[in-house]
N, C-alpha and C positions, 0 to 999 in steps of 0.2 A: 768708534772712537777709542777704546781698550785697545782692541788688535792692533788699532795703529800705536799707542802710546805704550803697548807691550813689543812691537816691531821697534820700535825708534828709539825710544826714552824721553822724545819731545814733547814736552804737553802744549805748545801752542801747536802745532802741526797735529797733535789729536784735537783739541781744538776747531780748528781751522777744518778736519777734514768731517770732522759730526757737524758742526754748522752746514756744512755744503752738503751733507748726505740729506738734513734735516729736512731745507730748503727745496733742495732735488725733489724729495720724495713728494714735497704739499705742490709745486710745481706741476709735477707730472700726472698727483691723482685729482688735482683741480679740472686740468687739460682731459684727465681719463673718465671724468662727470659730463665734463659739455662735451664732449664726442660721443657719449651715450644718450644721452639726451635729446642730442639730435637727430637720434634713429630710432623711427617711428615705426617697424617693424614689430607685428604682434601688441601693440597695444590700442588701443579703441578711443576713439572720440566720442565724448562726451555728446548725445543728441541734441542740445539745445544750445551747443558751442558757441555756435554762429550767430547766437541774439545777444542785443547788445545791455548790458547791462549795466553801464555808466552812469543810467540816471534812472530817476523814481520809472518805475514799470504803467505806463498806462491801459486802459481795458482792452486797447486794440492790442499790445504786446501779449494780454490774457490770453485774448483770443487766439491768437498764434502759436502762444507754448501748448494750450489746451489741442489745437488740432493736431500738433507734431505730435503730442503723447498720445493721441487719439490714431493717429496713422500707425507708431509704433508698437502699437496695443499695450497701454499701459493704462487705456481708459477703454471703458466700453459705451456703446451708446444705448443702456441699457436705462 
Protein backbone atom coordinates (compact mmCIF):
# COMPACT_ATOMS: atom_id res chain seq x y z
CA UNK A 1 0.00 0.00 0.00
CA UNK A 2 3.15 2.71 0.59
CA UNK A 3 5.04 1.59 -2.68
CA UNK A 4 2.08 2.20 -4.37
CA UNK A 5 0.90 5.67 -2.83
CA UNK A 6 4.96 6.44 -2.98
CA UNK A 7 4.62 5.35 -6.97
CA UNK A 8 1.47 7.32 -7.83
CA UNK A 9 0.57 9.98 -5.14
CA UNK A 10 -3.09 8.32 -5.09
CA UNK A 11 -4.26 7.26 -1.90
CA UNK A 12 -7.49 5.73 -3.17
CA UNK A 13 -5.53 3.61 -5.60
CA UNK A 14 -3.23 2.70 -2.50
CA UNK A 15 -6.18 2.18 -1.02
CA UNK A 16 -7.90 0.01 -3.31
CA UNK A 17 -4.65 -2.02 -4.07
CA UNK A 18 -3.94 -2.95 0.15
CA UNK A 19 -7.60 -3.94 0.34
CA UNK A 20 -7.11 -6.35 -2.70
CA UNK A 21 -3.62 -7.45 -1.55
CA UNK A 22 -5.34 -7.97 2.03
CA UNK A 23 -8.23 -10.10 0.68
CA UNK A 24 -5.89 -11.97 -1.93
CA UNK A 25 -3.53 -13.05 0.67
CA UNK A 26 -6.79 -14.50 3.61
CA UNK A 27 -8.16 -15.92 0.15
CA UNK A 28 -5.35 -18.02 -0.82
CA UNK A 29 -4.01 -19.03 2.86
CA UNK A 30 -7.74 -20.19 3.70
CA UNK A 31 -7.60 -22.35 0.09
CA UNK A 32 -3.72 -23.26 1.28
CA UNK A 33 -5.23 -24.76 4.95
CA UNK A 34 -7.97 -27.11 3.16
CA UNK A 35 -5.55 -28.35 0.53
CA UNK A 36 -3.30 -29.32 3.40
CA UNK A 37 -5.76 -30.71 5.24
CA UNK A 38 -6.78 -32.88 2.75
CA UNK A 39 -3.59 -34.69 2.54
CA UNK A 40 -3.28 -37.40 4.64
CA UNK A 41 0.19 -38.32 4.14
CA UNK A 42 2.33 -39.17 7.19
CA UNK A 43 -0.16 -38.64 9.67
CA UNK A 44 -1.90 -41.52 11.67
CA UNK A 45 -5.39 -42.35 12.63
CA UNK A 46 -6.52 -42.09 15.59
CA UNK A 47 -7.40 -46.21 16.77
CA UNK A 48 -10.74 -45.97 17.82
CA UNK A 49 -11.75 -43.46 15.03
CA UNK A 50 -14.25 -45.45 13.60
CA UNK A 51 -16.51 -45.92 16.94
CA UNK A 52 -19.22 -43.86 17.06
CA UNK A 53 -19.46 -41.54 19.51
CA UNK A 54 -22.72 -39.63 19.18
CA UNK A 55 -24.40 -40.86 21.91
CA UNK A 56 -23.96 -42.19 25.73
CA UNK A 57 -21.36 -45.30 25.14
CA UNK A 58 -22.94 -48.55 26.27
CA UNK A 59 -21.18 -51.72 27.92
CA UNK A 60 -21.23 -53.47 24.42
CA UNK A 61 -19.27 -50.19 23.06
CA UNK A 62 -16.86 -51.00 26.49
CA UNK A 63 -16.29 -54.03 25.34
CA UNK A 64 -15.10 -53.23 21.87
CA UNK A 65 -12.92 -50.08 22.74
CA UNK A 66 -11.31 -52.46 25.56
CA UNK A 67 -10.61 -55.33 22.73
CA UNK A 68 -9.20 -52.88 20.14
CA UNK A 69 -6.81 -51.43 22.87
CA UNK A 70 -6.25 -54.97 23.85
CA UNK A 71 -5.13 -55.99 20.23
CA UNK A 72 -3.07 -52.76 20.03
CA UNK A 73 -1.36 -53.48 23.16
CA UNK A 74 -2.28 -50.87 25.22
CA UNK A 75 -3.71 -53.39 27.54
CA UNK A 76 -2.44 -56.54 28.76
CA UNK A 77 -4.38 -59.65 29.74
CA UNK A 78 -2.51 -59.69 32.67
Amino acid sequence: MLVVLAFTRQIVLSIGVGATEATTKLVLYYLHERMWNSIRIGTRVHPLSDLPVARQLEQKDMAVIENKLRDLGYISDC
